[in-house]
N, C-alpha and C positions, 0 to 999 in steps of 0.2 A: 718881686721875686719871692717865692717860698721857700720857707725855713729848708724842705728838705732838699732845693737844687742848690741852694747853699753849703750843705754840709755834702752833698753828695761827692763822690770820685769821676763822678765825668766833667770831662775836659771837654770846652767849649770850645775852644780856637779854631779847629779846625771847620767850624761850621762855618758856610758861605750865608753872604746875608747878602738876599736875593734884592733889595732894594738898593742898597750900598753896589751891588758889583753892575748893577744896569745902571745905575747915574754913571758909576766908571767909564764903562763900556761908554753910554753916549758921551762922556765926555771925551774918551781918547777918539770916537771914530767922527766928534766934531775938526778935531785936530787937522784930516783929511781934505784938502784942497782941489785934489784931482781927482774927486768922489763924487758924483749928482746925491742930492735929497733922495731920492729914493733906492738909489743904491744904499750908501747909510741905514736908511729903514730896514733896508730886508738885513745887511748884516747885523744889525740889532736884533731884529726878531729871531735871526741864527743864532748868533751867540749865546740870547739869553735860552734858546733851546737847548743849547746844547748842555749849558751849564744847568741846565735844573734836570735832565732828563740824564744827565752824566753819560754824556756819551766822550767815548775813551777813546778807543780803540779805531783802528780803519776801519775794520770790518764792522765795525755798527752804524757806520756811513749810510748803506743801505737804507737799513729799516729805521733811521732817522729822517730821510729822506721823505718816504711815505709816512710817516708820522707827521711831520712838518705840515705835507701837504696835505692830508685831512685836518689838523689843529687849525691852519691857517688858512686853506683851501679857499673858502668865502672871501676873505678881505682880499687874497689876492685873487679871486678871479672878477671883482669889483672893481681893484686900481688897476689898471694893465700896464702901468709902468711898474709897479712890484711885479706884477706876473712874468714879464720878461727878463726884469733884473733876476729871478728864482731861476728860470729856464739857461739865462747865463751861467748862473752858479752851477747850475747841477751838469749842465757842459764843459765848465772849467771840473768839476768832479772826474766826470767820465773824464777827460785827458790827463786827470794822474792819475788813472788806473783806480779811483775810489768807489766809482758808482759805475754797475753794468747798463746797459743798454734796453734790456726790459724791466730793469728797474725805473728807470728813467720814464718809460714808456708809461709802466702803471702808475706814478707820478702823474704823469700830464694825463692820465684819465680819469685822475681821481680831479683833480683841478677842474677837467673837462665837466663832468660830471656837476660837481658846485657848481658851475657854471648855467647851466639847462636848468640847474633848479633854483635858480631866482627866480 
């Protein structure tokens, strides 16, 4: 550590330590008994989305949705058990009112898409 983050006035605590909260995360969402492996996977790959991209709010649902799905698009149009587990989720979205319905859409065309270009 350098002399001047030592004497400096910012306050560290509050910073998330992006290896620390994903060992968490998998360990709490091992906890899960009536979860498949790959559901797990994908709530991992959500969680830690969400936490590093600080998505807050409902309304940034959305455009984390499509972001998810171009970051990730590839690997899950590769596994097709993550790909359905993702299509669940964004289904369990749309029924609490978080995600519309042409969002969703351009979602699974962006997926589609990764898909045709392997």
């Amino acid at each position: 550590m350098a002399l001047e983050q030592v004497l400096s006035d910012r306050d560290s605590e509050d910073e998330v330590d992006d290896d620390i909260a994903d060992f968490e995360d998998r360990r709490m969402l091992d906890d899960f008994v009536d979860v498949t492996t790959h559901e797990k996977q994908l709530m991992h790959l959500w969680n830690s989305f969400v936490r590093k991209q600080r998505v807050l709010a409902d309304g940034h649902i959305p455009w984390a949705c499509e972001a998810f799905s171009k970051l990730h698009g590839r690997d899950l149009s590769q596994r097709k058990a993550l790909l359905w587990c993702w299509r669940l989720f964004m289904v369990k979205l749309w029924n609490h009112n978080l995600l519309d319905a042409p969002t969703m859409d351009r979602c699974n065309l962006i997926l589609g898409n990764c898909n045709n270009n392997q």
